[in-house]
C-alpha positions as CSV (number, residue, x, y, z in Angstrom):
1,X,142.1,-110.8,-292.4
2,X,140.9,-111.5,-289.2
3,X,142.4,-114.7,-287.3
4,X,140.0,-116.5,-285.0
5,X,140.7,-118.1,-281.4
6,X,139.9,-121.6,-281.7
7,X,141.5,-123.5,-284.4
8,X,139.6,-126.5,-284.3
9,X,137.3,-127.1,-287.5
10,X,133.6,-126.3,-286.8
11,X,133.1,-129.8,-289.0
12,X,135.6,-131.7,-286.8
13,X,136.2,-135.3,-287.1
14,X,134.3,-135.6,-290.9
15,X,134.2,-139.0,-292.5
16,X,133.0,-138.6,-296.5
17,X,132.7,-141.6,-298.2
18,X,130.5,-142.8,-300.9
19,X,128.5,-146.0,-300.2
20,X,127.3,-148.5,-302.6
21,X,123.6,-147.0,-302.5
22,X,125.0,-143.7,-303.7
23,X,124.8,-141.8,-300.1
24,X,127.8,-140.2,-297.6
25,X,128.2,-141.4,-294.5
26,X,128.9,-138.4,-292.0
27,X,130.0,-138.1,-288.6
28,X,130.2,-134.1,-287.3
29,X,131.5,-133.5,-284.4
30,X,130.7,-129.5,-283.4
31,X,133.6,-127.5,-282.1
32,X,132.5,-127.2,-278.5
33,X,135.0,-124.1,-277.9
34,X,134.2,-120.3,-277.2
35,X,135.8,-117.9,-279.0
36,X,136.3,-114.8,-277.2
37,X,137.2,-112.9,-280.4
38,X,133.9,-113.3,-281.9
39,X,131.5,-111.0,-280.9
40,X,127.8,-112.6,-280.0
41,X,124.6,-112.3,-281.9
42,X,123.2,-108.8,-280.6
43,X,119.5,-107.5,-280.7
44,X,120.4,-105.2,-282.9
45,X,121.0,-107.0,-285.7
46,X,118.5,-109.5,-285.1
47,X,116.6,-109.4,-288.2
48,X,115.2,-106.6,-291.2
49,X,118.0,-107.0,-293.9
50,X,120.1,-103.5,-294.2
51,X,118.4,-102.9,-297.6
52,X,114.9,-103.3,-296.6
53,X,112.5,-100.3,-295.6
54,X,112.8,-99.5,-291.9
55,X,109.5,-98.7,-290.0
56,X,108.6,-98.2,-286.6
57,X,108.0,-100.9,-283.4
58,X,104.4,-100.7,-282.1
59,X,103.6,-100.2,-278.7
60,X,102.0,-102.8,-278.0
61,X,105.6,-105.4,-278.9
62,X,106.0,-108.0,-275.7
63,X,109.1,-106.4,-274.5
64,X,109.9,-102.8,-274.0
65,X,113.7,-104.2,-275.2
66,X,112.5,-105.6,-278.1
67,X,115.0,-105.2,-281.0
68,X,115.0,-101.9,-283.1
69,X,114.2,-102.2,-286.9
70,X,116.7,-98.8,-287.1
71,X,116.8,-95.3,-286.4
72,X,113.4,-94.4,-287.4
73,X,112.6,-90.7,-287.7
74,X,108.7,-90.3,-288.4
75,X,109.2,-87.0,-289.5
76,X,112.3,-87.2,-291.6
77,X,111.2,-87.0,-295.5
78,X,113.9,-90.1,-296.4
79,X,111.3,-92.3,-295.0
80,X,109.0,-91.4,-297.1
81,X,106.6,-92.7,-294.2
82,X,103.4,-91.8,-296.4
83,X,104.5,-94.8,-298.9
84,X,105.6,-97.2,-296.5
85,X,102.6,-99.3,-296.8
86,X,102.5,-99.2,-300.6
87,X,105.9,-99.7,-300.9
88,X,105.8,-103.2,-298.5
89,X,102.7,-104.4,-300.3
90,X,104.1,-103.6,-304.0
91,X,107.6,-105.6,-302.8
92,X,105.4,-108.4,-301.6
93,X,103.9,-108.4,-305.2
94,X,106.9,-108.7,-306.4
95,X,108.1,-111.4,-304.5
96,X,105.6,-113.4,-305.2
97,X,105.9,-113.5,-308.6
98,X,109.7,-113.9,-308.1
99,X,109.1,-117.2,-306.2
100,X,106.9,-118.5,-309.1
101,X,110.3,-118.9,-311.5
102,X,111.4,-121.9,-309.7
103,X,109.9,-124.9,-307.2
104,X,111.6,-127.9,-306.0
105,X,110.2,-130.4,-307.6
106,X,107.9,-132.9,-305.8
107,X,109.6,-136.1,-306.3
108,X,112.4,-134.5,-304.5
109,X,111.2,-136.5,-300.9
110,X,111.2,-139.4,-302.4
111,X,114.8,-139.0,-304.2
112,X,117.0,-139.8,-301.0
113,X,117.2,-142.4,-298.3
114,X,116.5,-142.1,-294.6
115,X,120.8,-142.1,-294.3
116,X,121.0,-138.9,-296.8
117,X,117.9,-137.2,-295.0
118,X,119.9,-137.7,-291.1
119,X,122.9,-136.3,-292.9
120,X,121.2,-133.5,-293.9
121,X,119.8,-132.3,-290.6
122,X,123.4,-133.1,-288.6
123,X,124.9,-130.3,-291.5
124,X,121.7,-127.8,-291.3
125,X,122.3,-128.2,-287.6
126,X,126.2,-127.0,-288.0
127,X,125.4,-124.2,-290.3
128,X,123.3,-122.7,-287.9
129,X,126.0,-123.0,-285.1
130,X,128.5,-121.2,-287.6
131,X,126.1,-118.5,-288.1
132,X,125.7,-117.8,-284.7
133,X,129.2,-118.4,-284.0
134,X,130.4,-115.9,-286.8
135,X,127.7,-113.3,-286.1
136,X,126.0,-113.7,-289.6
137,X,123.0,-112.5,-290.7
138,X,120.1,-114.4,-290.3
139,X,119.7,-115.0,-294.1
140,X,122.7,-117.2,-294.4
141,X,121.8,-120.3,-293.0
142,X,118.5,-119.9,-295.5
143,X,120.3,-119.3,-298.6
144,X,122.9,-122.2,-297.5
145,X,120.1,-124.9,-297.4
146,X,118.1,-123.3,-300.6
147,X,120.8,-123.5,-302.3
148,X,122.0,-127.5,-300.8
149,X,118.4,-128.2,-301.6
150,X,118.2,-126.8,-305.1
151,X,121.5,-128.5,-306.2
152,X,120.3,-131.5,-304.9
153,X,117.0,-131.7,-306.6
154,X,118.8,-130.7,-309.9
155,X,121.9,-133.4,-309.6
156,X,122.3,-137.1,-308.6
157,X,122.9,-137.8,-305.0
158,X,126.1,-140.1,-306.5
159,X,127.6,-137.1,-308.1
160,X,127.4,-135.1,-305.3
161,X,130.2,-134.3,-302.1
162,X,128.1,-133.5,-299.3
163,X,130.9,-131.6,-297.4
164,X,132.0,-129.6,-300.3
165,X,128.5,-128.9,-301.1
166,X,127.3,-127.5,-297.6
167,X,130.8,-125.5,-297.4
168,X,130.4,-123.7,-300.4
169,X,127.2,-123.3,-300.1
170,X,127.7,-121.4,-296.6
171,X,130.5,-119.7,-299.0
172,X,128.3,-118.4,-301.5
173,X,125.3,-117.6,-298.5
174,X,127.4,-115.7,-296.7
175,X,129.0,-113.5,-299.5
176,X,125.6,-112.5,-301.3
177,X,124.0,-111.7,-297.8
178,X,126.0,-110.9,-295.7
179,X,128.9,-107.6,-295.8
180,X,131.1,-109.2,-293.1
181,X,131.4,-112.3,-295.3
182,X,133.1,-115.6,-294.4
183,X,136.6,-115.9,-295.8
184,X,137.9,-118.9,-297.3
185,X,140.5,-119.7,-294.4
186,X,137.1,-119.5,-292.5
187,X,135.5,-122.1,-294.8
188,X,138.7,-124.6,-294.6
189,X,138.6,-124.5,-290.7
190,X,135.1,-125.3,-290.7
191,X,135.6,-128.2,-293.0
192,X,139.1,-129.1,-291.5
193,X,141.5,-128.4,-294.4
194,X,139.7,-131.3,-296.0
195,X,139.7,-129.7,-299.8
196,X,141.9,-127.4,-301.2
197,X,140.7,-123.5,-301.7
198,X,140.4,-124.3,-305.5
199,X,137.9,-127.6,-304.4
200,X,135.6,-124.5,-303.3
201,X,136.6,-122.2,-305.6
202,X,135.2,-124.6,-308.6
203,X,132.2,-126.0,-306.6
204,X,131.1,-122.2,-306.2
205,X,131.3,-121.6,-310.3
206,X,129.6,-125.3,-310.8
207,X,127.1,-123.7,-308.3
208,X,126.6,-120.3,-309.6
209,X,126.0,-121.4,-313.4
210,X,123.2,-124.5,-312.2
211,X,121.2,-122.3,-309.9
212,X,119.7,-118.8,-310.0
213,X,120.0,-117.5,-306.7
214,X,116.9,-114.5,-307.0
215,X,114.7,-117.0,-305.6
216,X,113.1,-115.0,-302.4
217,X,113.7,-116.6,-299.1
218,X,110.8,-117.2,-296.3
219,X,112.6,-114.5,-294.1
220,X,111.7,-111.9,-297.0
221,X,107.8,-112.4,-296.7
222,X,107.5,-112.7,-292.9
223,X,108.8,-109.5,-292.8
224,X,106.2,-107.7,-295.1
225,X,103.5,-110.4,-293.4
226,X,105.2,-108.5,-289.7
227,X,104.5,-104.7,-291.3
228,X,100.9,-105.6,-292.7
229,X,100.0,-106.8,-289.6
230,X,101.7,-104.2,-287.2
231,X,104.7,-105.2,-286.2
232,X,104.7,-107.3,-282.5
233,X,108.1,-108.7,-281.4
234,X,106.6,-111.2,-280.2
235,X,105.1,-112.9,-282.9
236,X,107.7,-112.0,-285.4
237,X,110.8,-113.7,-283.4
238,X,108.7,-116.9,-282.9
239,X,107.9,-117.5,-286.4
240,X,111.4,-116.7,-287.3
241,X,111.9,-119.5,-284.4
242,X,109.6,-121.6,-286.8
243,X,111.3,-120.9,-290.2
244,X,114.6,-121.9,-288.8
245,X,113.1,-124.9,-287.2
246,X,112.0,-126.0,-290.7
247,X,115.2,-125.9,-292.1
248,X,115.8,-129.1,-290.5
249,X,113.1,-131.1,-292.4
250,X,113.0,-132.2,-295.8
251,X,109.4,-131.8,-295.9
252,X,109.8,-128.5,-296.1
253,X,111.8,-127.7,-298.3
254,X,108.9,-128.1,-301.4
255,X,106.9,-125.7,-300.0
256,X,107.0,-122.2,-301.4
257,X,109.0,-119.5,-299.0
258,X,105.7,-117.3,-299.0
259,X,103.5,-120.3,-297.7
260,X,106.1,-121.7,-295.4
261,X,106.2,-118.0,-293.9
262,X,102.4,-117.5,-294.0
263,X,102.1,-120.8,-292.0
264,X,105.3,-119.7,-289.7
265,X,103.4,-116.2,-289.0
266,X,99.7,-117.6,-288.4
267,X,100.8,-120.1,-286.3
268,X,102.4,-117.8,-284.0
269,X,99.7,-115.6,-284.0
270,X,97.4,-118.0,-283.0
271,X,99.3,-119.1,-280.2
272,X,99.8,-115.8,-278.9
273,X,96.8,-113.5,-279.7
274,X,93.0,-113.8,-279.9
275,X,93.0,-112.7,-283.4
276,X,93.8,-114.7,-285.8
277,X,94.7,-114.5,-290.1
278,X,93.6,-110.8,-290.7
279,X,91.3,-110.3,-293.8
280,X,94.6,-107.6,-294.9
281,X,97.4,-110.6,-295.0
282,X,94.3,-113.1,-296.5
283,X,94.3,-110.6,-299.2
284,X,98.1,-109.5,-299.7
285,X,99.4,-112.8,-298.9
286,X,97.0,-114.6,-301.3
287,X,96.4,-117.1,-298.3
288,X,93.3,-118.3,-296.8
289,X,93.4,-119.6,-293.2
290,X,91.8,-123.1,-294.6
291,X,95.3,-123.0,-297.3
292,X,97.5,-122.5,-294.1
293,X,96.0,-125.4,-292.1
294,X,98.2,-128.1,-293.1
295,X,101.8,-126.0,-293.0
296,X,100.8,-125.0,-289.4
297,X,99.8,-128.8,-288.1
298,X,103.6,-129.5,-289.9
299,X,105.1,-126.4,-287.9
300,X,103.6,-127.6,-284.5
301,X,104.7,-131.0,-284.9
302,X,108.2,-130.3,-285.3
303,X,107.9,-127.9,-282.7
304,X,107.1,-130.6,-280.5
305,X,109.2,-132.5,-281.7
306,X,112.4,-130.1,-281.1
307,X,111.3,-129.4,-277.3
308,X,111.6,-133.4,-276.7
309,X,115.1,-133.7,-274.6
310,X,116.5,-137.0,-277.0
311,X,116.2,-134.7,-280.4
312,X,119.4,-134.3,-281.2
313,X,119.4,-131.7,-283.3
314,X,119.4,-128.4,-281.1
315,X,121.1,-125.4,-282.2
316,X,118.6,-123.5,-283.4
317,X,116.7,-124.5,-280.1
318,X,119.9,-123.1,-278.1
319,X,120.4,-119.7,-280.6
320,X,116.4,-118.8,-279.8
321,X,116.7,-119.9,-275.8
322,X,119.5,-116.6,-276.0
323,X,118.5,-113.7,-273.7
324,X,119.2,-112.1,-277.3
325,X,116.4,-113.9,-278.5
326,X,113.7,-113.3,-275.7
327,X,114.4,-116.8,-274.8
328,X,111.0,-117.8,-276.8
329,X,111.9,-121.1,-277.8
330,X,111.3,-122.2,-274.1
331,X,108.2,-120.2,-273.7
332,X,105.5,-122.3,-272.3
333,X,103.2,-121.2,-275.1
334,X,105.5,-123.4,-277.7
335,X,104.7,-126.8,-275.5
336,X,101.2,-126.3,-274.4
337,X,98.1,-127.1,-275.1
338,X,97.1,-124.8,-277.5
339,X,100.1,-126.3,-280.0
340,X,99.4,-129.8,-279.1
341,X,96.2,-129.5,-280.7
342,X,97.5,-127.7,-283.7
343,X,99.7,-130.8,-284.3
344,X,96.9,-133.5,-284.1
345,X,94.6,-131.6,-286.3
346,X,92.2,-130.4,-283.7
């Protein structure tokens, strides 16, 4: 098992108690230490899940160091190159009609007080810094707050252990996505030996048999949306800038993973090219530009929102300002003109 350097809890310093309106009062502290053992994020392994078809980087991506999607070999028959584009559009099908099994419901926004909605953000916010911190996929910190989300729609907020909730969630994330999966020692430093390994053990089964964890995530469609539409670097690490960005809102979490994508992927488009919402995604996506309108002013907002120096919530900010990330979430583009207008409607 592997022993990491720093052995102060990621959620450090964690008050949990249960107020009279039913909500937990939280106050994270993030571990502020680097740990030399764990290796950073790399290019590499930016994005395109190891199971997913592998095709080849355009030449027209924004940086000739633009991260690989894998040892493509045009020529070699196990790519089965001829098929590529039936095989994306037939997965994206599929998708589709695997999102359609379950929604969040709408009264979900309205279910949880302004101090359950803060609390929220402060541990989406820490779950991002473990996943870069631990070198995780990028999946994990979706499947953590789909899953937070999910149980919280389905159970009342006075039944519910925040902590325990969010670290077996992460658990759970990082064990069906990832291969180099976070070990339970890991889990009890994050939340400061504050449960026992059989608190997570029976939060993960309580989990498991409430929630059906097929649901698609919004990483899943951007990358077909990137392959339809030829894949650019550029526009694929921005809106993956935006999807994480969203994780961090509430509002977001109703809206289906293929139209939070959609909206994620047009919007950077539109900031960075003259083209906009091809009549090939209109068609495989089943979104019109005029559905898209409102998930993009959303998007832009919080966008906006993010770059303002008193938000306090900044990780995912920091983890896309990494020369591993191209550095795009302090590209100019992202507080110009151009987004200002998508925000206000114009």
């Amino acid at each position: 098992m592997k022993k990491f350097g720093s052995t102060r809890p990621v959620l450090n310093d964690i008050t949990n108690k249960i107020t009279y309106s039913g909500t937990q009062n939280l106050i994270i502290k993030l571990d502020e230490e680097k740990n030399p053992i764990i290796k950073s994020q790399s290019a590499s392994n930016l994005d395109f899940n190891r199971n997913e078809i592998k095709v080849p980087e355009t030449k027209n991506s924004f940086h000739h160091n633009s991260p690989k999607l894998g040892n493509f070999d045009q020529n070699s028959h196990l790519y089965v190159t001829e098929y590529t584009v039936e095989i994306i559009i037939y997965q994206l099908s599929y998708l589709l009609e695997l999102e359609k099994k379950i929604n969040i419901s709408d009264r979900f926004l309205n279910r949880f007080s302004n101090q359950v909605v803060e609390t929220r953000s402060r541990l989406v916010n820490t779950i991002v810094r473990a996943q870069n911190k631990f070198s995780l996929c990028q999946e994990v910190p979706f499947l953590t707050v789909q899953i937070f989300d999910r149980y919280l729609d389905l159970t009342p907020i006075e039944e519910i252990d925040l902590i325990l909730l969010t670290a077996t969630a992460f658990f759970i994330a990082s064990k069906y996505e990832d291969k180099s999966k976070a070990y339970l020692s890991l889990i009890d430093r994050m939340i400061g030996n504050s449960y026992t390994r059989l608190d997570i053990r029976k939060m993960e089964v309580v989990i498991l048999e409430k929630l059906d964890l097929s649901i698609p995530l919004p990483l899943e469609f951007l990358r077909r949306f990137s392959m339809i539409n030829g894949f650019n670097s550029k526009n694929h690490i921005v809106a993956m800038y935006f999807l994480e960005l969203s994780l961090l809102d509430f509002e977001f979490s109703v809206m289906k993973p293929s139209y939070l994508a959609a909206c994620a992927f047009c919007l950077s488009i539109k900031l960075f090219n003259k083209v906009e919402w091809s009549q090939k995604l209109e068609i495989e996506s089943t979104y019109k530009l005029i559905d898209l309108s409102s998930g993009m002013q959303k998007l832009a907002q919080l966008v906006l929102k993010v770059n303002q120096l008193d938000f306090e919530y900044k990780e995912t900010w920091k983890k896309f300002n990494e020369p591993s990330m191209f550095q795009v979430s302090s590209m100019p583009e992202l507080n110009g003109v151009k987004i200002r207008e998508i925000a206000l409607g114009i």
